[in-house]
PDB file of N, CA, C and O in Angstrom:
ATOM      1  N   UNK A   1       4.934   0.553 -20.083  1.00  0.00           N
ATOM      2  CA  UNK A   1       4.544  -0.584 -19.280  1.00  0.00           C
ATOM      3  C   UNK A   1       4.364  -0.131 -17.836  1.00  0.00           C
ATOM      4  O   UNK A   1       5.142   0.536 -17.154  1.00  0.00           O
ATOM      5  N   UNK A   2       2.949  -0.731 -17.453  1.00  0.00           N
ATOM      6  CA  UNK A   2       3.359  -0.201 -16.083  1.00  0.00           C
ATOM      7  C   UNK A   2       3.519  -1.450 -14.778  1.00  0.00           C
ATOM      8  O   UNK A   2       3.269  -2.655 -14.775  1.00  0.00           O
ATOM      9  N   UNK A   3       4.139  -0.362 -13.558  1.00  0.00           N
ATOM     10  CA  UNK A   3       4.653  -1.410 -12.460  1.00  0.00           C
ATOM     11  C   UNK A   3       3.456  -2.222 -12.125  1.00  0.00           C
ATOM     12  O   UNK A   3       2.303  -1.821 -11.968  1.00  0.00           O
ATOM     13  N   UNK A   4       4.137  -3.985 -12.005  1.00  0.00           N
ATOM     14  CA  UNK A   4       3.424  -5.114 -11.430  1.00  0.00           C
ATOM     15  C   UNK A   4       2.421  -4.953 -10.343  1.00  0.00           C
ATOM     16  O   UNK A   4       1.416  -5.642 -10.165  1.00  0.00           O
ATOM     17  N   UNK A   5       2.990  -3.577  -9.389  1.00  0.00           N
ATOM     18  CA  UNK A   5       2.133  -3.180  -7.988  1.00  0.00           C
ATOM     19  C   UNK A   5       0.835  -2.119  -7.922  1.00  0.00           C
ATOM     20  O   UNK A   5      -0.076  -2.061  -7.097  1.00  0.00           O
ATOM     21  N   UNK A   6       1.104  -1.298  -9.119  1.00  0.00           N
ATOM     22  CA  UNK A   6      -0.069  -0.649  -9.490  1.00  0.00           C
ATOM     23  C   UNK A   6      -1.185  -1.223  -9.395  1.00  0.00           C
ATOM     24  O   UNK A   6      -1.470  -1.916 -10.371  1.00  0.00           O
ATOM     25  N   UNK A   7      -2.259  -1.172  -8.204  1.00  0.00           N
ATOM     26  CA  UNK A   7      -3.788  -1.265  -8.246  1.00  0.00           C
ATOM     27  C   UNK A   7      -3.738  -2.514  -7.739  1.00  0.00           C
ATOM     28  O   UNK A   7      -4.665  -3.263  -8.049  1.00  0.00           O
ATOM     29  N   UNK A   8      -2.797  -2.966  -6.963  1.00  0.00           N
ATOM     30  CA  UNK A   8      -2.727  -3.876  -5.734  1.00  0.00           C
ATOM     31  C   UNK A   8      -3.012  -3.395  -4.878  1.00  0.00           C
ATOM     32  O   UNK A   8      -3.030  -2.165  -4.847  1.00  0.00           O
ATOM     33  N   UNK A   9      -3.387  -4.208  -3.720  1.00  0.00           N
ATOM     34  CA  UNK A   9      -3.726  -3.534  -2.139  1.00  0.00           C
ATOM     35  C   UNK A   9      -2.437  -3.746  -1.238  1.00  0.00           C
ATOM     36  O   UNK A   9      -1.406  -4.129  -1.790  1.00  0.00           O
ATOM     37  N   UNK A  10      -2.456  -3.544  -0.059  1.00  0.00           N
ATOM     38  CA  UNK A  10      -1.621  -4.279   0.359  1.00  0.00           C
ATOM     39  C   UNK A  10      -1.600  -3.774   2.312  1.00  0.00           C
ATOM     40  O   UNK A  10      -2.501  -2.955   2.492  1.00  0.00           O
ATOM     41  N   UNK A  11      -1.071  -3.983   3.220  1.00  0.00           N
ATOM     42  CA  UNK A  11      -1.035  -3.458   4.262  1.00  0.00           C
ATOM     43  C   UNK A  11       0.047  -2.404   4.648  1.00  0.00           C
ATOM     44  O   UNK A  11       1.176  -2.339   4.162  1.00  0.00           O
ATOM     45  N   UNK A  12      -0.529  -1.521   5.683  1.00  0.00           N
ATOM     46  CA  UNK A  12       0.460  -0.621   6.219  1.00  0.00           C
ATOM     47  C   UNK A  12       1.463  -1.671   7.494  1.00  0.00           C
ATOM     48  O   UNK A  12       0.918  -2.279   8.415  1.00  0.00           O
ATOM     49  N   UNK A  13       2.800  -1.663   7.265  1.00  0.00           N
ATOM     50  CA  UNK A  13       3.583  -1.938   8.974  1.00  0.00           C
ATOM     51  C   UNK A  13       4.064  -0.861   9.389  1.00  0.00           C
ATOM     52  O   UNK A  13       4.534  -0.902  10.526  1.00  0.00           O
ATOM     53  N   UNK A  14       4.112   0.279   8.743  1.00  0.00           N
ATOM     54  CA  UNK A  14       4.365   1.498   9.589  1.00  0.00           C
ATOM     55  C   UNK A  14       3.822   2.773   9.428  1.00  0.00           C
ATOM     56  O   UNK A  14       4.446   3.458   8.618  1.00  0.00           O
ATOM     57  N   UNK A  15       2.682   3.401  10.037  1.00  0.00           N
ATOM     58  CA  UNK A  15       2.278   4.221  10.017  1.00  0.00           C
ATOM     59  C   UNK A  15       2.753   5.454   8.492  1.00  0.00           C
ATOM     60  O   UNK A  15       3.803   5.448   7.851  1.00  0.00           O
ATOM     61  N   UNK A  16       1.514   6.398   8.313  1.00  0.00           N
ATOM     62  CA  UNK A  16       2.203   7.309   7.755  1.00  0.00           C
ATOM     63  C   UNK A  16       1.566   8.643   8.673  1.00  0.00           C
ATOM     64  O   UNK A  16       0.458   9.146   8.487  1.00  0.00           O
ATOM     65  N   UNK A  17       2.349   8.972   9.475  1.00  0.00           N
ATOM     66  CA  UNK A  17       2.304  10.215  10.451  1.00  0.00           C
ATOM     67  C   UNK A  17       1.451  11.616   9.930  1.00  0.00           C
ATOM     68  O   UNK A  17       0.900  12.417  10.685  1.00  0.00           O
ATOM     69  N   UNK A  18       1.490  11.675   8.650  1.00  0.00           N
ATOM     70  CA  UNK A  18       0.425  12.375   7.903  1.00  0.00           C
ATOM     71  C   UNK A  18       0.479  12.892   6.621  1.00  0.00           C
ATOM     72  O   UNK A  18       1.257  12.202   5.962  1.00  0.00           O
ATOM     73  N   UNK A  19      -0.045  13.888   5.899  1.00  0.00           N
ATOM     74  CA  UNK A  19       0.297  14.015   4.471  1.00  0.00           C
ATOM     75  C   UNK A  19       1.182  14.265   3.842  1.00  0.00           C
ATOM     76  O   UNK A  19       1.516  15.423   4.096  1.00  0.00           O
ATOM     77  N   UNK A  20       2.061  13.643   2.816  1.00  0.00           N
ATOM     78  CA  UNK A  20       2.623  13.252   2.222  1.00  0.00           C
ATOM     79  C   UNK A  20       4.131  12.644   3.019  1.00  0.00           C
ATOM     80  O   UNK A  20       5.226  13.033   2.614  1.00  0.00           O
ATOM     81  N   UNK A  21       4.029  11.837   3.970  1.00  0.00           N
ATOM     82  CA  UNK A  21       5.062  11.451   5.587  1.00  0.00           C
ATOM     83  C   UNK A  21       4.899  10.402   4.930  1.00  0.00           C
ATOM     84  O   UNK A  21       3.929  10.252   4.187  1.00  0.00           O
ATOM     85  N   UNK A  22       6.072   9.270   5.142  1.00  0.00           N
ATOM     86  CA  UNK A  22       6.507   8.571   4.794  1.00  0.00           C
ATOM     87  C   UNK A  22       6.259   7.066   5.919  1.00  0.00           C
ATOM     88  O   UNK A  22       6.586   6.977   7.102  1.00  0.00           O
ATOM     89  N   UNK A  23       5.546   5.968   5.003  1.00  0.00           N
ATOM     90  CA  UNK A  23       5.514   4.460   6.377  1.00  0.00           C
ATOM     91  C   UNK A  23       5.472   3.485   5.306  1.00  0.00           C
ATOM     92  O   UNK A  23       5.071   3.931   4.231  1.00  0.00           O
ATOM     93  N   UNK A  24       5.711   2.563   5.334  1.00  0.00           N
ATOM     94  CA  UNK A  24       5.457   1.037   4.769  1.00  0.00           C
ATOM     95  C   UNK A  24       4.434   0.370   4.524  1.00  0.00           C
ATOM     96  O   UNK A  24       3.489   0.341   5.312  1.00  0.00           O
ATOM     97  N   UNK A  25       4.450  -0.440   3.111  1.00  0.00           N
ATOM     98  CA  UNK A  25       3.375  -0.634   2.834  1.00  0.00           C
ATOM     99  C   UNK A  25       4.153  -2.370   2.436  1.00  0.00           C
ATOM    100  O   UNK A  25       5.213  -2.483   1.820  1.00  0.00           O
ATOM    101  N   UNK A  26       3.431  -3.409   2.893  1.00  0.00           N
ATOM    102  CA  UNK A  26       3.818  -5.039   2.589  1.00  0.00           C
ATOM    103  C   UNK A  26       2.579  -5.280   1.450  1.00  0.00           C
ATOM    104  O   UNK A  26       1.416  -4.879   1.395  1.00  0.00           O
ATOM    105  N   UNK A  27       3.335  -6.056   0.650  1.00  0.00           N
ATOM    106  CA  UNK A  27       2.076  -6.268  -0.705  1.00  0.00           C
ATOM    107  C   UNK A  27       2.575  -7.973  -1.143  1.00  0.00           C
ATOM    108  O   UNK A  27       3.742  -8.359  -1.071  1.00  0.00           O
ATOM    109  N   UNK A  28       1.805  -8.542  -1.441  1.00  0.00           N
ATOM    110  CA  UNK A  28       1.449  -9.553  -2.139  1.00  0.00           C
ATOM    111  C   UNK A  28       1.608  -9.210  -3.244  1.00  0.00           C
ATOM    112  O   UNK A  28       0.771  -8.519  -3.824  1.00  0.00           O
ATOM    113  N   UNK A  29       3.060  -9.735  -3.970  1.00  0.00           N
ATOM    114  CA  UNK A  29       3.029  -9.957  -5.231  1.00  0.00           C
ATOM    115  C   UNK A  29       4.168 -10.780  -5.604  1.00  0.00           C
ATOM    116  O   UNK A  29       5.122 -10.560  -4.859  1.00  0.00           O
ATOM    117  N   UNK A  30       4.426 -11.752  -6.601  1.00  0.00           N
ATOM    118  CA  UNK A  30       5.459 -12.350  -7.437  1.00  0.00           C
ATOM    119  C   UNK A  30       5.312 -14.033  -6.556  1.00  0.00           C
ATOM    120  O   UNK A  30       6.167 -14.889  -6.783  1.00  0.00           O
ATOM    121  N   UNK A  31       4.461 -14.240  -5.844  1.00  0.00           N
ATOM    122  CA  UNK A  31       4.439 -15.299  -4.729  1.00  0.00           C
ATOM    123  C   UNK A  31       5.005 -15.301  -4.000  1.00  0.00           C
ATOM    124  O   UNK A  31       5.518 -16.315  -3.527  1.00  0.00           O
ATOM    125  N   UNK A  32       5.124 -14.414  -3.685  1.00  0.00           N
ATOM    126  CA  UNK A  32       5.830 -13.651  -1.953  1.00  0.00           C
ATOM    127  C   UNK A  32       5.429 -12.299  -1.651  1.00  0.00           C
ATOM    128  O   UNK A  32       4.742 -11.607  -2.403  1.00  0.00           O
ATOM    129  N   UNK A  33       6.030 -11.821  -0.147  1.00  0.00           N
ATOM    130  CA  UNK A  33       5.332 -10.512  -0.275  1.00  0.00           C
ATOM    131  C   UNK A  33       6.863  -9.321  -0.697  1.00  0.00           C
ATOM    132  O   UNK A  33       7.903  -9.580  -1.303  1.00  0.00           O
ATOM    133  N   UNK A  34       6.479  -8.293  -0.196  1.00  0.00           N
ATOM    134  CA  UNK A  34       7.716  -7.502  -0.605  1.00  0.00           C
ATOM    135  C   UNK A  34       7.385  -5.460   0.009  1.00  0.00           C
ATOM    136  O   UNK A  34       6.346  -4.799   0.008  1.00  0.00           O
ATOM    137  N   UNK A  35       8.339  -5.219   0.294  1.00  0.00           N
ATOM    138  CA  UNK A  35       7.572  -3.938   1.217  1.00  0.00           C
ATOM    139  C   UNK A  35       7.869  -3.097   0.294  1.00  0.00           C
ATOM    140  O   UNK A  35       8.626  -3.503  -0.587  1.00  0.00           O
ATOM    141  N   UNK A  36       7.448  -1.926   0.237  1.00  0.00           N
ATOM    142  CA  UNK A  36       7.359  -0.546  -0.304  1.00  0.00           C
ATOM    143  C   UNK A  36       7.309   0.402   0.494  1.00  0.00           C
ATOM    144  O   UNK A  36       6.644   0.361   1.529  1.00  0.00           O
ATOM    145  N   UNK A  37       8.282   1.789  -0.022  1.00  0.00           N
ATOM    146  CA  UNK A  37       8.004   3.115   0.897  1.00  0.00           C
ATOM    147  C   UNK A  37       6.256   3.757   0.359  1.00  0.00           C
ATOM    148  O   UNK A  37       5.826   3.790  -0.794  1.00  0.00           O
ATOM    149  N   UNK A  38       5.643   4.137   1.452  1.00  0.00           N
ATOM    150  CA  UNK A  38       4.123   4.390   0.787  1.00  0.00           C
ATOM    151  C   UNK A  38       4.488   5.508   1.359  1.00  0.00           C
ATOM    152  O   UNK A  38       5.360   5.666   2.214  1.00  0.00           O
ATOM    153  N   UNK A  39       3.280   6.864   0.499  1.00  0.00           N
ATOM    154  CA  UNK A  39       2.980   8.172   1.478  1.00  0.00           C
ATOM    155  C   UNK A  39       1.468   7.832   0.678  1.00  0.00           C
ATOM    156  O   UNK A  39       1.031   6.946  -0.057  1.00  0.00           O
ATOM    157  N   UNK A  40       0.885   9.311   1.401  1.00  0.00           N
ATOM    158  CA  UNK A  40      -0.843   8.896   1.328  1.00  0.00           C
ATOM    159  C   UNK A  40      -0.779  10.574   1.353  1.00  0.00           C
ATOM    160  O   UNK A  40       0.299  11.166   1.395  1.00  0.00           O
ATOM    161  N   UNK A  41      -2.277  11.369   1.315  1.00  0.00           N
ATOM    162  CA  UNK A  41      -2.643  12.425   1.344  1.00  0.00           C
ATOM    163  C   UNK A  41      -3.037  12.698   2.734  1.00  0.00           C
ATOM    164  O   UNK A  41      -3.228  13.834   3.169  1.00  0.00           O
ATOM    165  N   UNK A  42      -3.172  11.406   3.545  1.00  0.00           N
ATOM    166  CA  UNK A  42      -3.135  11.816   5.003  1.00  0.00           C
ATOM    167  C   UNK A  42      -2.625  10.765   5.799  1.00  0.00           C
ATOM    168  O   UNK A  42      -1.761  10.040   5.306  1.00  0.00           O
ATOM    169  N   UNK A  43      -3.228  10.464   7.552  1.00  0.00           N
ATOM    170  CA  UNK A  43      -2.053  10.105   8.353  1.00  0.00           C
ATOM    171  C   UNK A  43      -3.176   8.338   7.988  1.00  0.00           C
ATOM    172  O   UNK A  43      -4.370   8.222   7.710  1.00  0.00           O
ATOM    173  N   UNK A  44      -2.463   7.646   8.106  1.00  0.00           N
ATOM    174  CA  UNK A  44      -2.946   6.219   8.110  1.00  0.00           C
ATOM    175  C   UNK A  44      -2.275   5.475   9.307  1.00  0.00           C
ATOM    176  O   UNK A  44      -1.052   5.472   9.449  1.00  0.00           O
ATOM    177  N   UNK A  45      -3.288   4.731  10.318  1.00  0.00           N
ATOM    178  CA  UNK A  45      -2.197   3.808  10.851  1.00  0.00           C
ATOM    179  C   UNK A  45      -1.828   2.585  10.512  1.00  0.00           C
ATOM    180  O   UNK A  45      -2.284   2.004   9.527  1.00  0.00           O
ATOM    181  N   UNK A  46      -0.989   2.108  11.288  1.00  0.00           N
ATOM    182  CA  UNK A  46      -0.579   0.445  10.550  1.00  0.00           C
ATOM    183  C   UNK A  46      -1.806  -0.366  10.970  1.00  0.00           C
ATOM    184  O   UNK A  46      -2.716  -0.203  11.783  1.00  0.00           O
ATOM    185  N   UNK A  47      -1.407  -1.441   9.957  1.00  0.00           N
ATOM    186  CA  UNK A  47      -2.548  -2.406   9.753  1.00  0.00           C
ATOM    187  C   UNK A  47      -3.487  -2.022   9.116  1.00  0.00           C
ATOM    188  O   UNK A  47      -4.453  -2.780   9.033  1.00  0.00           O
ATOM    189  N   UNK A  48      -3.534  -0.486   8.331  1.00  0.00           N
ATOM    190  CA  UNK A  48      -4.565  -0.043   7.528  1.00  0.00           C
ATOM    191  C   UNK A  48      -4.396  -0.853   5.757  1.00  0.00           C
ATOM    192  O   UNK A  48      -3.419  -0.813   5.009  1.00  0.00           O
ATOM    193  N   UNK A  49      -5.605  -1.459   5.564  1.00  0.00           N
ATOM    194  CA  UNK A  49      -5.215  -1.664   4.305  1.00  0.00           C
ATOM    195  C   UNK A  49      -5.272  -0.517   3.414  1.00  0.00           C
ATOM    196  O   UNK A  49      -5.665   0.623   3.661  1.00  0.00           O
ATOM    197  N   UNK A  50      -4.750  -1.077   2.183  1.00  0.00           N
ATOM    198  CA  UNK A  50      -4.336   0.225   1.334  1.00  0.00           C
ATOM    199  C   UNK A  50      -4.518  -0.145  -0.306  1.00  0.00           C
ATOM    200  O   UNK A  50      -4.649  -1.360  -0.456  1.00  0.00           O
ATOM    201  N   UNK A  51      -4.547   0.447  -1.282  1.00  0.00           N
ATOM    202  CA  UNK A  51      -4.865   0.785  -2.770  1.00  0.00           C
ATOM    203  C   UNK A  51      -3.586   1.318  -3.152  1.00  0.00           C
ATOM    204  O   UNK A  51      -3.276   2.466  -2.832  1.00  0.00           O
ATOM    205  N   UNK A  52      -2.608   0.364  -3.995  1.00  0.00           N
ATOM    206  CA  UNK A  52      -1.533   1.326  -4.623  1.00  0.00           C
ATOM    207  C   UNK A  52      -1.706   2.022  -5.785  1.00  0.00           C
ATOM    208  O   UNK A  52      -1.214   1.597  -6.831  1.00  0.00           O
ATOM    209  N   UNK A  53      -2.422   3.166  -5.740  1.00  0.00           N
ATOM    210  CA  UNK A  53      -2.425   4.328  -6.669  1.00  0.00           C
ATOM    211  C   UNK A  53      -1.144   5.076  -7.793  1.00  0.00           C
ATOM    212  O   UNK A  53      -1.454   5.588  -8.868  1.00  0.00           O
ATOM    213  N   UNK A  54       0.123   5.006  -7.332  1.00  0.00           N
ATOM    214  CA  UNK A  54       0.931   5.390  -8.273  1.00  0.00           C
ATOM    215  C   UNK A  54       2.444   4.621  -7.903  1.00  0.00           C
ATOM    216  O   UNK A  54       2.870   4.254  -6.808  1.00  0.00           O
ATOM    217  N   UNK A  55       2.947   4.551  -9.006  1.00  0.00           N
ATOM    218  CA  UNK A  55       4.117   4.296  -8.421  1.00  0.00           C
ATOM    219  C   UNK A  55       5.370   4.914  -9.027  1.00  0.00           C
ATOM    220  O   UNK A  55       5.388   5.190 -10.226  1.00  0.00           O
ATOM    221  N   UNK A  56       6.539   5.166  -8.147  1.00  0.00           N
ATOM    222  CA  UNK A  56       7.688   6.114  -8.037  1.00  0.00           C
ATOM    223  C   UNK A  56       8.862   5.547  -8.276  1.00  0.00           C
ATOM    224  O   UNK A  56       8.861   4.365  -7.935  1.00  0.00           O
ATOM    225  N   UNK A  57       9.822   5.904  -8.707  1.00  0.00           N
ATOM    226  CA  UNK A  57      10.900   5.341  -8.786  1.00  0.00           C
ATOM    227  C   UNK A  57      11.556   4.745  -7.062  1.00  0.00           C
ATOM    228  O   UNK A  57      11.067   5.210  -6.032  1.00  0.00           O
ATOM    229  N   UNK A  58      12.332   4.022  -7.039  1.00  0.00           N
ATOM    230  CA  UNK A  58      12.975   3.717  -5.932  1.00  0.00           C
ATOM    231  C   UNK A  58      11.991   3.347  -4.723  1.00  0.00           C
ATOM    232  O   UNK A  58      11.932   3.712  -3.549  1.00  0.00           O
ATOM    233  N   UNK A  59      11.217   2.432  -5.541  1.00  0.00           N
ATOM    234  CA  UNK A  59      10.097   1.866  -4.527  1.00  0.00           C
ATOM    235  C   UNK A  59       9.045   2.224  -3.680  1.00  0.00           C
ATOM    236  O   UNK A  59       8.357   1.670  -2.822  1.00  0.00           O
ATOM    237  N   UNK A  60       9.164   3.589  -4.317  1.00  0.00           N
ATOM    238  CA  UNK A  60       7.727   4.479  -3.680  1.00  0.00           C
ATOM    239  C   UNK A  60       6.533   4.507  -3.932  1.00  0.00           C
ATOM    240  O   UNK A  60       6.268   4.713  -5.116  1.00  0.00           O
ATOM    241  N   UNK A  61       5.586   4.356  -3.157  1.00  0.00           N
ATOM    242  CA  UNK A  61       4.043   4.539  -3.787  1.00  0.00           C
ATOM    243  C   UNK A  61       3.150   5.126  -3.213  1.00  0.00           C
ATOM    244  O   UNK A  61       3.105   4.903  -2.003  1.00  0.00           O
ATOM    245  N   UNK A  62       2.567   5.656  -3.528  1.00  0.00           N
ATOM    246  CA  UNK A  62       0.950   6.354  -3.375  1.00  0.00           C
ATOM    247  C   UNK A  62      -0.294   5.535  -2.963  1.00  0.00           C
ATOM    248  O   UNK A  62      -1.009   4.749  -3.585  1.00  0.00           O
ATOM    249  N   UNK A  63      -0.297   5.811  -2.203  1.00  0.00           N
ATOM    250  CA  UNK A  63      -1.535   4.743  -1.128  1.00  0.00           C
ATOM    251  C   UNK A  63      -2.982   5.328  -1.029  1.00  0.00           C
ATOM    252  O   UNK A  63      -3.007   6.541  -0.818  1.00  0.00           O
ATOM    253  N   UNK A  64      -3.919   4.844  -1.115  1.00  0.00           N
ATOM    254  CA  UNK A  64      -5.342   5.241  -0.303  1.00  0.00           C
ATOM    255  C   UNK A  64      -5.924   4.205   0.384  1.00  0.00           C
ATOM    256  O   UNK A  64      -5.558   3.049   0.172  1.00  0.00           O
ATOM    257  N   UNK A  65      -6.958   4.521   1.345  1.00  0.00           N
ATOM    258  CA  UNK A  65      -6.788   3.287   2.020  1.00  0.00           C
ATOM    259  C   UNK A  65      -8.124   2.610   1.424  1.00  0.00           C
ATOM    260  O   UNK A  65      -8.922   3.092   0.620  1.00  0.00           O
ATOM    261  N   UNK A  66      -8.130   1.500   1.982  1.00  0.00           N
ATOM    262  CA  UNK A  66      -8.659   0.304   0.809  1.00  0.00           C
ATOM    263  C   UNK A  66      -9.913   0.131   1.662  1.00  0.00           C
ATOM    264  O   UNK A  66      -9.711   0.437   2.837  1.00  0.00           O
ATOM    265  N   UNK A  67     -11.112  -0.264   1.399  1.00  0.00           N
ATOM    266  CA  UNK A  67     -12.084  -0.842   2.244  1.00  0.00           C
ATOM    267  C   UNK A  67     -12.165  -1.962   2.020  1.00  0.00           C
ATOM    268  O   UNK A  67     -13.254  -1.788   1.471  1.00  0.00           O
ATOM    269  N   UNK A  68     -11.910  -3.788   1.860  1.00  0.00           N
ATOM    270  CA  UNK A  68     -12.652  -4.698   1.343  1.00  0.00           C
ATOM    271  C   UNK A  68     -13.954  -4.590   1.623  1.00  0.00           C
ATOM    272  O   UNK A  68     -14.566  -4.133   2.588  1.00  0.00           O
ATOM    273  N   UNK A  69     -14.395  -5.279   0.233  1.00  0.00           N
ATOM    274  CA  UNK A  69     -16.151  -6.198   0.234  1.00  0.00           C
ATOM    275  C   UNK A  69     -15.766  -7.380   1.396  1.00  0.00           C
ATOM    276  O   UNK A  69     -14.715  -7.830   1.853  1.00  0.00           O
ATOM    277  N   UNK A  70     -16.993  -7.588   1.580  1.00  0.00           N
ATOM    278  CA  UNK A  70     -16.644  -8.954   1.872  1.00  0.00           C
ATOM    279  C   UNK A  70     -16.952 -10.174   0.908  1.00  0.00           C
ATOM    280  O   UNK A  70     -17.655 -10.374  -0.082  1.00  0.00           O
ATOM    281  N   UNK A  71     -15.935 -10.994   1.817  1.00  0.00           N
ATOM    282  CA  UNK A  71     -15.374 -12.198   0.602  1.00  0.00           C
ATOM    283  C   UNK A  71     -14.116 -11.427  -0.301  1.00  0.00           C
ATOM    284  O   UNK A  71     -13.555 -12.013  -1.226  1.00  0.00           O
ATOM    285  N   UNK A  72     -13.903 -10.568  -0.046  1.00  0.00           N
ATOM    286  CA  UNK A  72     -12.806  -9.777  -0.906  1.00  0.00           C
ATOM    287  C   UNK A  72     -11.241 -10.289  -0.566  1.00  0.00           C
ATOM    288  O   UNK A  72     -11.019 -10.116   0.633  1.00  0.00           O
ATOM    289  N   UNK A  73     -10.194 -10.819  -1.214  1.00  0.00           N
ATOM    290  CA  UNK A  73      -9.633 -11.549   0.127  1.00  0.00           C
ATOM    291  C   UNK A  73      -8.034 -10.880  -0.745  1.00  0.00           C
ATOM    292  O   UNK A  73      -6.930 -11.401  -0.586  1.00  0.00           O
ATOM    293  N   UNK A  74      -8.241  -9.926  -1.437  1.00  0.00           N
ATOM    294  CA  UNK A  74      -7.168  -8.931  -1.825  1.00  0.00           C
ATOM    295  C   UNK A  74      -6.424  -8.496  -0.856  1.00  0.00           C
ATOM    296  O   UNK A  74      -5.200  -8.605  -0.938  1.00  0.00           O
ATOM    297  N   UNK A  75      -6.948  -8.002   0.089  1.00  0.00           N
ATOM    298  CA  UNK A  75      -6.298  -7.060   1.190  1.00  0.00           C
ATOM    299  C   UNK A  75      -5.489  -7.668   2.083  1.00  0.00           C
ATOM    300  O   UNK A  75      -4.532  -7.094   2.603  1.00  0.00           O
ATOM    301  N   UNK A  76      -5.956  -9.353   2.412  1.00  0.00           N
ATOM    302  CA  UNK A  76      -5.455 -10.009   3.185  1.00  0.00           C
ATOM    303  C   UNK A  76      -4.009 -10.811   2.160  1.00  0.00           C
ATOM    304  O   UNK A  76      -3.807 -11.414   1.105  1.00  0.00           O
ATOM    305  N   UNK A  77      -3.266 -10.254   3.430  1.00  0.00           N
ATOM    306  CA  UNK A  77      -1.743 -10.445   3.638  1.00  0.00           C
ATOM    307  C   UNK A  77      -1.193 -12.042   4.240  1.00  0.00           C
ATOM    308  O   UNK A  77       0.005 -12.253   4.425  1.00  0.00           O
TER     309      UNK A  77
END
């Protein structure tokens, strides 16, 4: 089974300083939001939206950053 957050978007509130560095990622899910430790393959700043690509034990995930379409209203937090 996989995690509820897989292939959600969600926003950065804290930077990730650069590849594989550690920042926060807030996501929309369960009808509330809920934060996650994110790393990425490079540096992202906050407020970047994001793509949760994998997920880790102990609340970790794998980020890329997200572009919306427009009208896309995933990303928004």
């Amino acid at each position: 089974m996989s995690d509820p957050v897989l292939g959600l978007t969600g926003t950065l509130t804290t930077p990730i300083r650069g590849a594989h560095k550690l920042g926060e990622v807030l996501v929309a899910i369960r009808g509330g939001t809920e934060l996650y430790i994110a790393r990425a393959d490079q540096a992202l700043d906050t407020g970047t939206p994001v793509l949760i690509v994998a997920v880790h034990p102990g609340r970790i995930v794998d980020v890329v950053p997200w572009i919306p379409l427009p009208g896309d209203r995933r990303g928004e937090i």
